[in-house]
C-alpha positions as CSV (number, residue, x, y, z in Angstrom):
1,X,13.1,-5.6,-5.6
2,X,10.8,-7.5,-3.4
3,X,8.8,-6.4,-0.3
4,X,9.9,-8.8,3.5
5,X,7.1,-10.8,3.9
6,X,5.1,-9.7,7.1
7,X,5.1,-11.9,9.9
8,X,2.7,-13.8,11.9
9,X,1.5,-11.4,14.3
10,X,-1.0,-9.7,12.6
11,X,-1.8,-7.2,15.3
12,X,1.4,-5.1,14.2
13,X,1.1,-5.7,10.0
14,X,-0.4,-2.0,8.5
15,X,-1.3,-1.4,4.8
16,X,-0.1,1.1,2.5
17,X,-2.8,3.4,1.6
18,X,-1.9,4.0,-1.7
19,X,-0.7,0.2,-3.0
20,X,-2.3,-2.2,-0.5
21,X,1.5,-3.4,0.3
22,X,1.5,-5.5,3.8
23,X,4.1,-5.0,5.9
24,X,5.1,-4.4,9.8
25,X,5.0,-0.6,11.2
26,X,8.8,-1.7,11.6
27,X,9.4,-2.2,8.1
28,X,7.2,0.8,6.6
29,X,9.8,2.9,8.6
30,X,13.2,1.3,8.5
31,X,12.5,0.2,4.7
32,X,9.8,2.9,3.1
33,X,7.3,1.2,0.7
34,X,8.9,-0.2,-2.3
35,X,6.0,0.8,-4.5
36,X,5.4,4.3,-3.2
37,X,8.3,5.6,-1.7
38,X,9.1,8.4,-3.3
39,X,5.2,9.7,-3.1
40,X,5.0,8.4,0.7
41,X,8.2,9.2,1.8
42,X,7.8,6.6,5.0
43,X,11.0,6.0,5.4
44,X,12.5,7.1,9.3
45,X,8.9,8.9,9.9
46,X,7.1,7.2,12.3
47,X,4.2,9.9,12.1
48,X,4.2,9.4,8.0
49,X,3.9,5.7,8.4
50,X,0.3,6.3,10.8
51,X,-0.7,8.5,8.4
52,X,0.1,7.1,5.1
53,X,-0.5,3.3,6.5
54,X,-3.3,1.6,8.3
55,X,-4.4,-1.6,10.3
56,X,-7.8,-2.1,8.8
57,X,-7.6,-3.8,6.2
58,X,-9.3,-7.1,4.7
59,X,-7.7,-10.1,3.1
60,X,-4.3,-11.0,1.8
61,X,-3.1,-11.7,-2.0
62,X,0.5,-13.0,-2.2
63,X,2.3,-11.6,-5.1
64,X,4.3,-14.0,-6.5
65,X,4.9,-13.2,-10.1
66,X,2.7,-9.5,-10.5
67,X,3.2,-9.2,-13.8
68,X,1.4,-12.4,-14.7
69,X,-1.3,-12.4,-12.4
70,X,-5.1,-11.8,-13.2
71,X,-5.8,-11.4,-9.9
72,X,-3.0,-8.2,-9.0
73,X,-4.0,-7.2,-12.4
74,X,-7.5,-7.2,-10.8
75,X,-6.1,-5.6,-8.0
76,X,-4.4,-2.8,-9.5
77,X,-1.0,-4.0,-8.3
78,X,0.3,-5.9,-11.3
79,X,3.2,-3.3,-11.8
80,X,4.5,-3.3,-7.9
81,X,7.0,-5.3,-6.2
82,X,6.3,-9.0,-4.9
83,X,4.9,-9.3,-1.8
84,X,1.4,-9.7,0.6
85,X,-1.8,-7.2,-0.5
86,X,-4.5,-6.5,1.0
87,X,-7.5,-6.8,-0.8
88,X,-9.7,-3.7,0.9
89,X,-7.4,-1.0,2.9
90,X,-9.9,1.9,5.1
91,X,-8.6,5.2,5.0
92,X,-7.3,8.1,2.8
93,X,-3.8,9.1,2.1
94,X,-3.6,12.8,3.1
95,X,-4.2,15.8,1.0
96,X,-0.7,16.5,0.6
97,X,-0.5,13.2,-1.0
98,X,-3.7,13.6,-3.2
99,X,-2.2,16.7,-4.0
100,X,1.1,15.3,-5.2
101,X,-0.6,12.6,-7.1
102,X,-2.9,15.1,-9.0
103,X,0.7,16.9,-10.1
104,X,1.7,13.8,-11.7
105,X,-1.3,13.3,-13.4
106,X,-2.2,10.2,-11.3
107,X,-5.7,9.7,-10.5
108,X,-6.1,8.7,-6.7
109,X,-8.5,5.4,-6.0
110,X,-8.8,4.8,-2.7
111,X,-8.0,1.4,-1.9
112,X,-11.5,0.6,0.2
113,X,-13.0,0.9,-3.3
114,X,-15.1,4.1,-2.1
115,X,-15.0,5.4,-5.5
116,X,-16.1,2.5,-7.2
117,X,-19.6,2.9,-6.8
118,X,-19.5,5.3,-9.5
């Protein structure tokens, strides 16, 4: 499975706040996030996709070959789907997600690196 690769008018491209996927607002809600779907649950909700998503974000990786890369590695992303990352994404995910995460025994690391100056 691969993500679509975003087109050129950056002004409509969002982040996933949870992978750092880059993607149109269209595509988060006709397509869901290949990586987080089933957490996100984006798919035909246009008010999960402002929620879950957003438009501040900084840089772009492309993700040719994940599994390989040092820099998705880096990035956290080495086990999602090809496709364009941002490097920095501001915002939460909401506290239903947070919640859902903490059932599965994920640990939640915001994507703006806000925990990392532990």
């Amino acid at each position: 499975m691969t993500a679509v690769i975003p087109p050129s008018k950056s002004r409509q491209l969002r982040a996933c706040l949870l992978c750092g996927l880059i993607q149109s607002s269209n595509d988060f809600r006709f397509n869901g996030c290949p990586n987080c779907e089933d957490i996100l649950q984006l798919k035909d909700s246009a008010d999960r996709v402002m929620t879950c998503t957003s438009t501040y974000f900084e840089g772009m990786i492309a993700g040719i070959d994940p599994e390989n890369s040092w820099v998705l590695r880096w990035q956290r992303t080495s086990k999602y789907v090809r496709g364009m990352y941002a490097v920095r994404v501001r915002g939460r995910v909401p506290e239903d997600v947070e919640a859902e995460l903490e059932s599965r025994g994920i640990k939640y690391r915001p994507r703006d690196l806000s925990l990392d100056q532990d």
